[in-house]
C-alpha positions in Angstrom: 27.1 10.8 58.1 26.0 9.3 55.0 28.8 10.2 53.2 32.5 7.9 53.8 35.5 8.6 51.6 38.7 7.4 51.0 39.0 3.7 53.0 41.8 1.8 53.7 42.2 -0.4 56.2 46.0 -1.0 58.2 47.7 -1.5 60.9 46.9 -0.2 64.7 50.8 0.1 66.3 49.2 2.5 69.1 45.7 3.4 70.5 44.5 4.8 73.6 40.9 3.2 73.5 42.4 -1.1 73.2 45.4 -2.8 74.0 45.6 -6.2 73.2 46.9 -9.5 75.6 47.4 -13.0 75.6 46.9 -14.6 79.3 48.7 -17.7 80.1 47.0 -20.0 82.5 46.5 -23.6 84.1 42.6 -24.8 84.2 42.1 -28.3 86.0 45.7 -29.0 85.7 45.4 -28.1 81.4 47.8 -25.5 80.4 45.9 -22.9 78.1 46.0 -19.3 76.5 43.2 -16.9 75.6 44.0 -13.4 73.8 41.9 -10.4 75.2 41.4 -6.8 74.5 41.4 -4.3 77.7 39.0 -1.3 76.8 37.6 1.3 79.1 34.3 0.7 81.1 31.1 2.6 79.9 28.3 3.8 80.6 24.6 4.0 78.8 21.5 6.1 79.3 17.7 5.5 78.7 16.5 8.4 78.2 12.6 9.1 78.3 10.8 13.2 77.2 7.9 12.9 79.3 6.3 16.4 77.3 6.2 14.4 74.3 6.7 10.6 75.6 9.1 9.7 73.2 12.7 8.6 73.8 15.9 9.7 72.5 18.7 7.8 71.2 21.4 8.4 69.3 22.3 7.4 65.4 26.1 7.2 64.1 28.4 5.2 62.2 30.4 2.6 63.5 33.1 1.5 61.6 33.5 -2.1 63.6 30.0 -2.5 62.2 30.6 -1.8 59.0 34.4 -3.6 58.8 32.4 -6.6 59.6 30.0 -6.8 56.6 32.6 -5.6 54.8 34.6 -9.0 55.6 31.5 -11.1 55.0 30.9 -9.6 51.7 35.6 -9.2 50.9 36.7 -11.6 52.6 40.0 -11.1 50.9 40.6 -7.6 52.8 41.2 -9.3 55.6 43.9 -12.2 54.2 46.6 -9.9 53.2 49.9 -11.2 53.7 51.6 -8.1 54.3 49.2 -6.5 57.2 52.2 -3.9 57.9 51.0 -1.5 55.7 47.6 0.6 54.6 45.4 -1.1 52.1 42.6 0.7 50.2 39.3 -1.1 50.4 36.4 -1.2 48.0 33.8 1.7 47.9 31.2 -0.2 46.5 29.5 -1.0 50.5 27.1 1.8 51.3 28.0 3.9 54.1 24.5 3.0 55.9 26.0 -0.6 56.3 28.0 0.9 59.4 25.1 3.2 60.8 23.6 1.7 64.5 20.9 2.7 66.5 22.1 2.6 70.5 21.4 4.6 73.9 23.2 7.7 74.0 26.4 6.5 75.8 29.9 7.0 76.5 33.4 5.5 78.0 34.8 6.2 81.3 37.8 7.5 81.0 38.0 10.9 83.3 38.6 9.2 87.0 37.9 12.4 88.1 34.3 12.3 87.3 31.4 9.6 89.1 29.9 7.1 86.8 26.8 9.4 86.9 28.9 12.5 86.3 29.7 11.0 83.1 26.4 9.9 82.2 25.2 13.7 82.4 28.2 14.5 80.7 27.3 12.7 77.6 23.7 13.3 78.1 24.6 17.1 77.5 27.0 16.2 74.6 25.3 13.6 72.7 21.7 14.5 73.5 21.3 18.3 74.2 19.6 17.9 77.3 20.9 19.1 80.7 19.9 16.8 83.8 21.4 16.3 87.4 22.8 13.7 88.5 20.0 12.8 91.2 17.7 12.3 88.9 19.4 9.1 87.6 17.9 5.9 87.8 20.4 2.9 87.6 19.2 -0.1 86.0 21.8 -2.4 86.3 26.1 -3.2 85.5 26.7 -5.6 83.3 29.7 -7.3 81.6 30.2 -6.7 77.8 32.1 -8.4 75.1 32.8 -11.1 77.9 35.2 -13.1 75.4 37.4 -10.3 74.2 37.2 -7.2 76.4 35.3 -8.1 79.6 34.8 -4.4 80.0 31.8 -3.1 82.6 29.0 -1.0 81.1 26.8 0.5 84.0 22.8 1.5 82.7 20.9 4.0 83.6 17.5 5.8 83.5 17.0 9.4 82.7 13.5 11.3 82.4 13.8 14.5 80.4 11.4 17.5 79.6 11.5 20.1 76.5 12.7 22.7 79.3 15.7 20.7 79.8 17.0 21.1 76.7 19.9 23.0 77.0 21.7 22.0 73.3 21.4 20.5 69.8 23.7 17.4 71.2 25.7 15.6 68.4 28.8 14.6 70.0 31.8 16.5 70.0 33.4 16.9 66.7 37.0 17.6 68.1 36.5 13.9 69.0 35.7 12.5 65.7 32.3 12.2 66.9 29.3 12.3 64.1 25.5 11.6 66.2 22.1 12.2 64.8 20.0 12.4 67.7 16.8 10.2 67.1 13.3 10.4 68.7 11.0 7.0 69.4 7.5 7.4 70.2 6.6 5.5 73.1 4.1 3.4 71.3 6.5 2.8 68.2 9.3 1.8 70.7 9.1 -2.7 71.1 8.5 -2.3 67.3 11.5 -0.5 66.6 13.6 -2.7 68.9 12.7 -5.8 67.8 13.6 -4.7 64.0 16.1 -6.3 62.7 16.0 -4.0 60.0 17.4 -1.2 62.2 20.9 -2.2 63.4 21.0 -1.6 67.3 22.4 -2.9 70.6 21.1 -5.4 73.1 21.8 -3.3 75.8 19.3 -1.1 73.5 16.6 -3.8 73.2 17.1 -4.9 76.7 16.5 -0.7 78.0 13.6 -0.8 76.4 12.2 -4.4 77.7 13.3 -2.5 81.3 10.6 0.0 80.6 7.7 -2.0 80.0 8.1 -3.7 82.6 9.3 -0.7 85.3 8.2 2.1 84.2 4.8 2.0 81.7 2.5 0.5 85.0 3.4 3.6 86.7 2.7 6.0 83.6 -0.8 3.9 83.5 -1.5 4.7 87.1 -1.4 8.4 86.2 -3.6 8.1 83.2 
């Protein structure tokens, strides 16, 4: 994970993940336009090991993430006048720049599946952990990205045991996926959120706030 080779940055003519628009419209009688990206909906699960109350969450590189500092830090990659073509980039930006923290999660793109289909799905892949799909909790739906995608991410609750481990997880390499699966002990976890040291999500931050206030009265009452 730690190791990224050979960067260049260049043009996207194709991809089955985005495809950009520009909307024309009239507002209180004022003609205006707004440029918008159309991505696939997700989902994103909490998941909670009740044998060793900890949860688990994924770790991976994101290259948005790290494009980002990248531009705050060379500017000039990004004022190229010929954007037609590939353009190496700078090597000198550690790869940990890009790495995030987030809820093991995952787009919905297979209409054939339920949202909660999918959310075992990558559960399995991402996690290592086998779990039905009653034993979902949804948290809430929410809008994400509201100014360029507008895309629906839908939240959910899992509890997991060491028996239901049915996998290492990881991701699926065929995919391009790289995922380091990360364990949080439940007293570490507010800490950890609210680190700004640790690059993460607010859907992650907010899961977490979701516990606290759901779910650690009821693990009290069992105490």
């Amino acid at each position: 994970m730690e190791s990224i080779e050979d960067l260049a940055v260049g043009p996207c003519d194709h991809s089955q993940y985005l495809r950009p628009f520009r909307l024309r419209y009239r507002q209180n009688g004022i003609s205006k336009k707004w440029d918008f990206m159309r991505t696939h909906d997700s989902v994103a699960i909490l998941i909670f090991n009740t044998s060793r109350r900890c949860f688990v969450v994924v770790k991976q590189f994101r290259p948005a993430v790290y494009m980002c500092e990248m531009e705050r830090l060379c500017p000039q990659v990004f004022e190229r006048e010929n954007q037609g073509s590939w353009c190496p980039l700078p090597g000198h930006l550690p790869p940990s720049t890009g790495v995030t923290y987030e809820l093991c999660a995952g787009i919905v793109d297979k209409p054939e599946l339920s949202l909660e289909e999918t959310a075992c799905m990558e559960v399995l892949e991402e996690c290592g952990y086998e779990i039905p799909t009653a034993s979902l909790k949804k948290i809430t739906s929410c809008r994400s990205g509201v100014g360029v995608s507008g895309s629906k991410q839908t939240l959910f609750y899992a509890e997991v045991t060491d028996e239901m481990k049915a996998g290492e997880g990881g991701g699926q390499p065929q995919e391009g996926e790289l995922i380091e699966v990360v364990e949080i002990p439940l007293q570490d976890c507010m800490t950890f959120a609210f680190d700004e040291a640790l690059p993460k999500t607010m859907g992650f931050i907010f899961s977490f706030m979701w516990f606290q206030t759901n779910v650690v009265p009821k693990l009290l009452e069992k105490e």
